[in-house]
N, C-alpha and C positions, 0 to 999 in steps of 0.2 A: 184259156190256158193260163196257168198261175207259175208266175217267175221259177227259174228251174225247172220247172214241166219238159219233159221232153217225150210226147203223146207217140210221136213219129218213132223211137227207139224199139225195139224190140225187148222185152224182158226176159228172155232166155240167159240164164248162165249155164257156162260149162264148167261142169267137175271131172277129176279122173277123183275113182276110188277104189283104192288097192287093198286087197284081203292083208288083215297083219300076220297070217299065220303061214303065208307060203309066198314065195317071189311068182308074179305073172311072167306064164311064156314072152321071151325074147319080141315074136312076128306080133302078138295081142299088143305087146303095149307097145310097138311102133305103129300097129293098124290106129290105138287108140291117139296116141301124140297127133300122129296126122291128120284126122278127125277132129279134135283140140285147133290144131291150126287152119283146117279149111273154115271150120264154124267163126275161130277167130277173123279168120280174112272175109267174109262175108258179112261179120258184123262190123268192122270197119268199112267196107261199102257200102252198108246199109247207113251206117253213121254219118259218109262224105254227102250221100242224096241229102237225109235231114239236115246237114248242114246248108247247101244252096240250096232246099226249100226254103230255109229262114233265110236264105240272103236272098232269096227273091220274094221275101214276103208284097203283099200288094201294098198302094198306096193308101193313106188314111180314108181317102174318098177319091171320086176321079177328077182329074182336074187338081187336084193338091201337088203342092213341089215346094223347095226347100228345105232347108238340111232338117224340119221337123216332119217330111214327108210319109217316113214311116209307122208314125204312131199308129197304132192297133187299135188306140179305144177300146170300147167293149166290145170287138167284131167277135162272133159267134157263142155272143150271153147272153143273158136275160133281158128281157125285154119288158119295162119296168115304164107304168104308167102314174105319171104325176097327175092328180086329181083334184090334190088341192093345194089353193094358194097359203096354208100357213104356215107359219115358221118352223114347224117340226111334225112331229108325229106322222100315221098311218098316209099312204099316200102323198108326201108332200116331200120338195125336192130334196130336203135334207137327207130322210130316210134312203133315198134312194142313193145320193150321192153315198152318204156314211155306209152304205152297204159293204158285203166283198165278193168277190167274184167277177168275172166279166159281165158288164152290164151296158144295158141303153134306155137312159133315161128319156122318154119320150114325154109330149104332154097332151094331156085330154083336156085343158085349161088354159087360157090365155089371162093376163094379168097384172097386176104387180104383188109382187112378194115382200110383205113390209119383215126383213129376217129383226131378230132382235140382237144378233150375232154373228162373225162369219159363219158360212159354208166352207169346211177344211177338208180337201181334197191330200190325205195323205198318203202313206206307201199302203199300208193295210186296204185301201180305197184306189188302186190303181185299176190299169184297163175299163176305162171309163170314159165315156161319150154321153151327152146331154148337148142334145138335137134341137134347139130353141124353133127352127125351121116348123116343129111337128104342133106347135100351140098354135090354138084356134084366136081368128077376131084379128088382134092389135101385136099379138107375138106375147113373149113376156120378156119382164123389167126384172129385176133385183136391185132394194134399196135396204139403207140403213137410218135410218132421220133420227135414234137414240143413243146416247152412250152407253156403253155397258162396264162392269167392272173391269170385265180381262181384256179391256180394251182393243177386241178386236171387232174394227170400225170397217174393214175393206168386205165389201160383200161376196164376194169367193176369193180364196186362198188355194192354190196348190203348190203342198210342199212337202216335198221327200216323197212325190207320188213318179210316176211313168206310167207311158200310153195312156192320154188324156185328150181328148178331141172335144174342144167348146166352137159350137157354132150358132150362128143368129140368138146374141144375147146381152142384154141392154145389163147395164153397171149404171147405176146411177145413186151414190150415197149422199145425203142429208144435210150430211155435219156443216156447221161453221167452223170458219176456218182457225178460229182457236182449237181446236179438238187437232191435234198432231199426226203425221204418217196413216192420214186415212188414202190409199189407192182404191181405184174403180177395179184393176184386176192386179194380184199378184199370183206368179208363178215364180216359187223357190227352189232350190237344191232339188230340181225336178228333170225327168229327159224323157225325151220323144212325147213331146206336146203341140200342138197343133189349137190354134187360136183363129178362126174364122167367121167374118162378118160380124164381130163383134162393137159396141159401142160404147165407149166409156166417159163419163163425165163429172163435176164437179168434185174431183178429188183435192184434198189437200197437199200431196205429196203427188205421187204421181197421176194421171189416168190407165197408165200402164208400166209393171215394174217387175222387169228379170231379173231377182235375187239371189245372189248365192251363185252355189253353182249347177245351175239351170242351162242345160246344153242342149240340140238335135229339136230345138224349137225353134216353130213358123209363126210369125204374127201377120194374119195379112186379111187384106179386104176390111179390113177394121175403122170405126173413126173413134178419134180420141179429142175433145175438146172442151175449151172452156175449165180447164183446170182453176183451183180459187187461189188468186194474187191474198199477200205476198210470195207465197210458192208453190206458183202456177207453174205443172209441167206435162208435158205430152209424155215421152217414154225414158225409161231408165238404163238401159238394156248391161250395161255393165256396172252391176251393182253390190260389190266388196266380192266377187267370184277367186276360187282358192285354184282353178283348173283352169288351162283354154277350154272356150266354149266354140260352138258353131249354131247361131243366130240367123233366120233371115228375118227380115222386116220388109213386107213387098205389098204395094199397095194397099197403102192406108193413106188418112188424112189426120196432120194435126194441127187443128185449127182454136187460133187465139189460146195458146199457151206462150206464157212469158219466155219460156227457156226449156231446153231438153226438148228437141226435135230432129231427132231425139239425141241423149247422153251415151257415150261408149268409154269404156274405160277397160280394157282385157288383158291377160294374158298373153305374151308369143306362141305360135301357134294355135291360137284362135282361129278362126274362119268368121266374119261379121259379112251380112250382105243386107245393104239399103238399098231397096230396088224399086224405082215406079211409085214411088209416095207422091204423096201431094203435101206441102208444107206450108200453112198461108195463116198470116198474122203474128207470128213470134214479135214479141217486144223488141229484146235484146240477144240471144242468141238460137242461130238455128240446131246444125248438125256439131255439136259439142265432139271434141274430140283428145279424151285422156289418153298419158301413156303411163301410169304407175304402179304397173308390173311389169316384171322380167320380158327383156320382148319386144315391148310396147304392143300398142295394139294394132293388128292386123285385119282393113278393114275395107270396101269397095263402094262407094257410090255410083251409083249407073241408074239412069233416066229416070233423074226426082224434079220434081219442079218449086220451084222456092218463091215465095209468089208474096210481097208486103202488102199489111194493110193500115188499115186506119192507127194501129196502137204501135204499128213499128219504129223502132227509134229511127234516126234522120241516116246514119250508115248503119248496117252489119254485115257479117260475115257469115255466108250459108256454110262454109268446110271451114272448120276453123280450128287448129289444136291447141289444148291448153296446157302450157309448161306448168301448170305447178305440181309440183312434188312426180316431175318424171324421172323416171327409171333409166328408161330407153326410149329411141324417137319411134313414132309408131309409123305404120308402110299404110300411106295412102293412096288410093286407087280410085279415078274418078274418070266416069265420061259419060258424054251426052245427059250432060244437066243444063237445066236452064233454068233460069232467075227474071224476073221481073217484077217493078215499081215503078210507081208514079213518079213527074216530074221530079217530085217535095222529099222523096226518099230512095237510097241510093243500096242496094244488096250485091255485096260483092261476093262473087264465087268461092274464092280461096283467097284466104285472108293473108297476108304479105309474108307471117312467118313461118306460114303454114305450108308453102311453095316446096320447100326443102326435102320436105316430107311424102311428094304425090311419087308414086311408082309407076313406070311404067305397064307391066302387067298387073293381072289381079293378086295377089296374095294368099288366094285360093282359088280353084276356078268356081267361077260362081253358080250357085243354088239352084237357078230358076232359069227355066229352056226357055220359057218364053217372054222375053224381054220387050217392050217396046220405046219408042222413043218418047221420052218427056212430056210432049203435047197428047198425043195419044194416051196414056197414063193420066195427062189429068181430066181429061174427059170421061175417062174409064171407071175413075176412082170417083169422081162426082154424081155419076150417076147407079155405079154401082158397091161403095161400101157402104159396110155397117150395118145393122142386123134389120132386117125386112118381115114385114113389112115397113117402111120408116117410120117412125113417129115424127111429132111437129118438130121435136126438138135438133132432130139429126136435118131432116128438112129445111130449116130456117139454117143450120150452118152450112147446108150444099147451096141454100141461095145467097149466102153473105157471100161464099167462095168468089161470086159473081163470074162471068163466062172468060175466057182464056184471054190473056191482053187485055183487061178492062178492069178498072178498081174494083176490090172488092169493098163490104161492111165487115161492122163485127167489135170488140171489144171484149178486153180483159173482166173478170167478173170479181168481187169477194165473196158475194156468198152466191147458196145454189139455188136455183129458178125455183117455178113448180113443176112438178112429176108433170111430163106430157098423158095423158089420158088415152088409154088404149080403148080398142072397138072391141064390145063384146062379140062371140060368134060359136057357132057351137063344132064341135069337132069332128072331126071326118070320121064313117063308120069302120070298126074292127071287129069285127064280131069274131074271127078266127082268133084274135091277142096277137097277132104275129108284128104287129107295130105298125103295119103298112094298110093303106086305104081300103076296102073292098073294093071301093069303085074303080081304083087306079090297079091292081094287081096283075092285070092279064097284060098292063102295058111294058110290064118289065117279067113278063112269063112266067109268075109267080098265082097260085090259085086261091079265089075266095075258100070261105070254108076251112082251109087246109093250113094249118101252121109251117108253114116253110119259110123262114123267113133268112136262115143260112144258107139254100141251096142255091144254086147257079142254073134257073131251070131254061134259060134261055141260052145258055153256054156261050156267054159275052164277054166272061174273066170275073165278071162280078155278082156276089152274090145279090139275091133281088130284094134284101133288103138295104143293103148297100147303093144299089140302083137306085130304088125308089129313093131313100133319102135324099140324094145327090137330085132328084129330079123332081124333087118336091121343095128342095132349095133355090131352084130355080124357078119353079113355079114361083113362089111365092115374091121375085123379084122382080117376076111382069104381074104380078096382083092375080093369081090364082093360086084358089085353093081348093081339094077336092073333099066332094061330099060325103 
C-alpha cells in the first residue's frame, strides 16, 4: 500500500442529477435525498471499520514492541532477491533498496558488501524490509573502507523514509578516524522504523544516530561497539530533532565506547524509553542526559545494567544530566537498574545533580510489555544480540563483557580492526520465489510450488511469510538454517 492509498475505501460517489428543463416531482427528489444520505451513512461506516483496521494494524514481526512496533516494512510486496554482493546494479542490495513499492529484500548470498557509498533509504523508497536473517553461510556485513566525494561514509542511511524494518545486519565502516561524522547506522527525519539485531562498529561519530526528527522507532537486540576515540560513541538518539519524538532503545549492548550510552537530548512531550540494555566499558560518560528544548527531555530508565571496565575512568555517573545550554529541567524516571565495578572503580547511579530531576512515575507509560530485571537483561542481551549468526568480531565483545559480577576486558580503539570473515554457504531452496524455504513451508502452512507468501494459511494472525521470517530469525540464533 502507498502512503495515501486507502485500498479498504469504497470508490463509489453519489450524484443527484436533475433535468434543466423541468423541476423533479416533490416524492422523487425526497426518495432521491434519502438515498443520498443512507449511501452517505453507510460509507461513513464503511470508513469507521477501515479506520480501526489501520489502528489495528499488526506488529512489524511477532515478538516486536516499542513505540516503533508498528512499522509495516514491505509487508505484502515484492519479494526481491539480493544475488549479488556488489555495490550496485542488477540484483544487488542497492537496486533493491533504491526500488519503489512495498518490498522485501531478502538474500540468496551471504557476505561482505564493500558499497563505494551510502545505501539511502528515502521517502520515494519507503515500506521496506531487508531481512539480513535470510543470507546464506556467515549472514551479511556492509562496509565502506573508501572516501568518496559526496561524502557520504555511514553505510546505510534512512532519511525522510517510513515503514522500514532492518533486521540481522552487520555496519561495519573502514574509515580512519580523520575522515568526519562517519555512523555504522543512521536513521533521519524518518517514522515507524524498526531496527533489529543489528551490529554496529567502528564509527567515527556515532555507531548508532537518530537524526532529526526521526519518531515511532525501536532500536533493540542490537550491539553497538568499539566506536573510534577521540569521538568514540555508542548512540545518539536526540540529535538537533524540531518535534517530540517516541524512541525506545531495548536491549542492546554498548560496549567500550568513550561516551553516548547512550545521548538524549528531546523535546517536552517526547516519550524516550531505555529498557534492558546492557552498558559496559564507557570511559567517561554513560546515560547522557540534555534538556535544551522546550520541555526538557522526558525520558525512563528501567532494568539497564551499567557494568565498568578496564578503560573506565576512576568515578562516573550512569544517569547523569547535562546543564548546558538547558531550556527546561528534564523528567527523569528510573528503576531497577543496576551498576557494578571493580574495587579500583566506582559508577554511581545518579549523579548528585541529577537527583532533582528523577520523577516518580514514568513520563509516558512505557513501550515494552515485557520488561525484566537488570540481571536477567544482561544475560539475555549477551547471548542474544546483534545480527546472527555472530561473527568473531561481536563474539570477542560478548566475551570481553565477561559473566555478571566479574571484570570484564576490552578497550577503546582509533582505528578499525579487520573485517571478521564470514562462512561461505549456499542458500535455502525457493523454487516457487515466494521468499520462504521449500523445505520449511508446510511448517508455517504455507505450500511448496505455490507463491503464497501473503496469505494466512494457517490462520495464526500471521501471514506465512511473516511467520517464517520470524522463525528463521530464530533459527538462525540456535545455528540453524534450512535447506
Amino acid at each position: 500500500m502507498y502512503a495515501g492509498a486507502s485500498p479498504c475505501l469504497p470508490s463509489f460517489a453519489v450524484h443527484e442529477t436533475f433535468p434543466t428543463n423541468r423541476v423533479m416531482p416533490m416524492c422523487k427528489l425526497q426518495l432521491q435525498k434519502r438515498l443520498h444520505f443512507l449511501l452517505l451513512f453507510l460509507f461513513m461506516g464503511f470508513a469507521s471499520v477501515c479506520t480501526a483496521a489501520h489502528a489495528a494494524e499488526a506488529p512489524a514481526f511477532p515478538g516486536a514492541d516499542g513505540y516503533g512496533k508498528f512499522s509495516q516494512g514491505g509487508r505484502g510486496g515484492a519479494i526481491v532477491a539480493v544475488t549479488s554482493l556488489a555495490d550496485d546494479g542488477p540484483g544487488s542490495l542497492r537496486a533493491c533498496v533504491e526500488a519503489q513499492g512495498p518490498r522485501n529484500c531478502i538474500f540468496a548470498v551471504g557476505g561482505v558488501i564493500h558499497l563505494k557509498s551510502s545505501i539511502m533509504v528515502s521517502e520515494d523508497n519507503s515500506f521496506l524490509s531487508i531481512l539480513g536473517q535470510t543470507a546464506p553461510g556467515g549472514g551479511i556485513m556492509l562496509t565502506i573502507d573508501e572516501t568518496n566525494a559526496k561524502k557520504r561514509h555511514t553505510p546505510l542511511i534512512v532519511k525522510g523514509a517510513h515503514d522500514v524494518i532492518l533486521r540481522h545486519l552487520r555496519f561495519r565502516p573502514r574509515l580512519p578516524n580523520t575522515v568526519k561524522n562517519v555512523d555504522a547506522l543512521t536513521i533521519e527525519s524518518s517514522t515507524r522504523v524498526y531496527v533489529d539485531h543489528v551490529s554496529g562498529s567502528w564509527a567515527t561519530d556515532e555507531n548508532f544516530n537518530s537524526h532529526a526528527n526521526s519518531t515511532e522507532l525501536t532500536i533493540a537486540n542490537s550491539v553497538f561497539g568499539e566506536g573510534q576515540n577521540k569521538h568514540s560513541k555508542c548512540a545518539l538518539l536526540g540529535s538537533d530533532p524540531r518535534i517530540p519524538q517516541k524512541i525506545t532503545f531495548w536491549r542492546n549492548a554498548c560496549i567500550s565506547n568513550r561516551d553516548r550510552n547512550p545521548d538524549d537530548n528531546h523535546y517536552g512531550g517526547s516519550c524516550i524509553d531505555i529498557i534492558n540494555n546492557v552498558f559496559f566499558n564507557a570511559r567517561s560518560e554513560w546515560g547522557e542526559v540534555f534538556s535544551q528544548y522546550p520541555g526538557g527531555t522526558p525520558i525512563s530508565f528501567v532494568g539497564n545494567y551499567f557494568k565498568a571496565g578496564p578503560s573506565t575512568e576512576d568515578e562516573t555517573y550512569a544517569i547523569n544530566w547535562n546543564d548546558t545550554l538547558s531550556m527546561d529541567g528534564p523528567q527523569i524516571y528510573q528503576r531497577d537498574n543496576e551498576v557494578w565495578s571493580p574495587d579500583t572503580r566506582n559508577v554511581v547511579l545518579i549523579a548528585p545533580d541529577t537527583e532533582q530531576y528523577i520523577v516518580p512515575v514514568p513520563p509516558c507509560p512505557l513501550s515494552v510489555a515485557a520488561i525484566v530485571p537488570a540481571r536477567a537483561a544482561y544475560a539475555d542481551v549477551r547471548k542474544h544480540a546483534g545480527a546472527f549468526p555472530r561473527d568473531d568480531f561481536d563474539r570477542r565483545l560478548m566475551e570481553e563483557m565477561g559473566a555478571i559480577g566479574e571484570p570484564g576486558r576490552g578497550e577503546m580503539v582509533k582505528a578499525p580492526g579487520a573485517l571478521p570473515v564470514l562462512k561461505e554457504g549456499p542458500s535455502y531452496v525457493d523454487a516457487d520465489g515466494d521468499g520462504m524455504a521449500d523445505s520449511a513451508e508446510a511448517s508455517v502452512g504455507a505450500k511448496p510450488g505455490v507463491s503464497d507468501p501473503w496469505l494466512d494459511s494457517d490462520r495464526d494472525g500471521w501471514s506465512n511469510f511473516d511467520q517464517f521470517m520470524n522463525q528463521l530469525a530464530e533459527d538462525r540464533m540456535s545455528g540453524n538454517y534450512p535447506s
